[in-house]
C-alpha positions as CSV (number, residue, x, y, z in Angstrom):
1,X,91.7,109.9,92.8
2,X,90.8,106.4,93.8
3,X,91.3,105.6,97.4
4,X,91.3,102.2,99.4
5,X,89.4,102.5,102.3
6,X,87.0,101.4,104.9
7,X,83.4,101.3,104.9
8,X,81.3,100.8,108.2
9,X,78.6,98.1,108.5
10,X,76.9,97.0,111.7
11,X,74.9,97.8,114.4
12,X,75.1,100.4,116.8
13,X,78.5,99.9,119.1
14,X,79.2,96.3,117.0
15,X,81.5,97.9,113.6
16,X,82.1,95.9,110.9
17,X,84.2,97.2,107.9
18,X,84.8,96.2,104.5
19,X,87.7,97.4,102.9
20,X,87.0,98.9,99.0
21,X,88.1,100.4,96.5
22,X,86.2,103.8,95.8
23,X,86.6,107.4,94.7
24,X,87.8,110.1,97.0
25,X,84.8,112.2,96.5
26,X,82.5,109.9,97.8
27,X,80.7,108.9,100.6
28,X,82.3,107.0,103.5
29,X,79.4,104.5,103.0
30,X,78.5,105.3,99.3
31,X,79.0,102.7,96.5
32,X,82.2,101.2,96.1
33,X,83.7,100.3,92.6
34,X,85.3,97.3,94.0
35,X,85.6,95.3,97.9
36,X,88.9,93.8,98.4
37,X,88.5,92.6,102.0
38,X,87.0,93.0,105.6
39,X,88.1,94.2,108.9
40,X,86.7,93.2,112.2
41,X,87.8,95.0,115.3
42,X,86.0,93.1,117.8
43,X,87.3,90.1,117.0
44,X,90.6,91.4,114.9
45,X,89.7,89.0,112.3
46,X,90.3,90.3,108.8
47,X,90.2,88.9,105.4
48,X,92.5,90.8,102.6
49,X,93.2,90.1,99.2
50,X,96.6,91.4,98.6
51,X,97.3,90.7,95.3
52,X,94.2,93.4,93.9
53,X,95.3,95.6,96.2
54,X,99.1,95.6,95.0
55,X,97.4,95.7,91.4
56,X,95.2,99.0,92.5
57,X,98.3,100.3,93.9
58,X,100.6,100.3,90.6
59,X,97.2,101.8,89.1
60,X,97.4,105.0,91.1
61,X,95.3,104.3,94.0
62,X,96.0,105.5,97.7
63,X,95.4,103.9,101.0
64,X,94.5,105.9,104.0
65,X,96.5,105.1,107.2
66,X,94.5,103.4,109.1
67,X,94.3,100.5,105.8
68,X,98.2,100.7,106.1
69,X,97.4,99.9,109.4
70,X,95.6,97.1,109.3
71,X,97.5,95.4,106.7
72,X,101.1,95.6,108.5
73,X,99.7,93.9,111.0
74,X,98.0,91.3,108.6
75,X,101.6,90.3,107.9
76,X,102.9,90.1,111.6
């Protein structure tokens, strides 16, 4: 099953995510088949391309709650 999903990047108490496309099975930080955005918490800045992740939706892939999350409040 393909999830959407974040993956951490940074340095040690500074997280940086990239939101990707990836198999369920894999690592949290393993290779991802495709990145469709990033998420910053420190500064809430994010970057989202909604129209591959509507298409990866109608394909069968999931997102995990707290990538629901963060794109509700992309919209507010």
């Amino acid at each position: 099953m393909l999830k959407i999903r974040l993956k951490r990047l940074g340095r040690k108490k500074q997280p940086f995510y990239r939101i990707i496309l990836i198999d369920s099975r894999r690592k949290r930080d393993g290779k991802a088949i495709e990145e469709i955005g990033f998420y910053n918490p420190l500064t809430k800045q994010n970057q989202l391309n909604i129209i591959k992740i509507n298409e990866k939706i109608k394909q069968g892939a999931q997102m995990t709650k707290t990538v629901q999350n963060i794109i509700n409040n992309y919209y507010k």
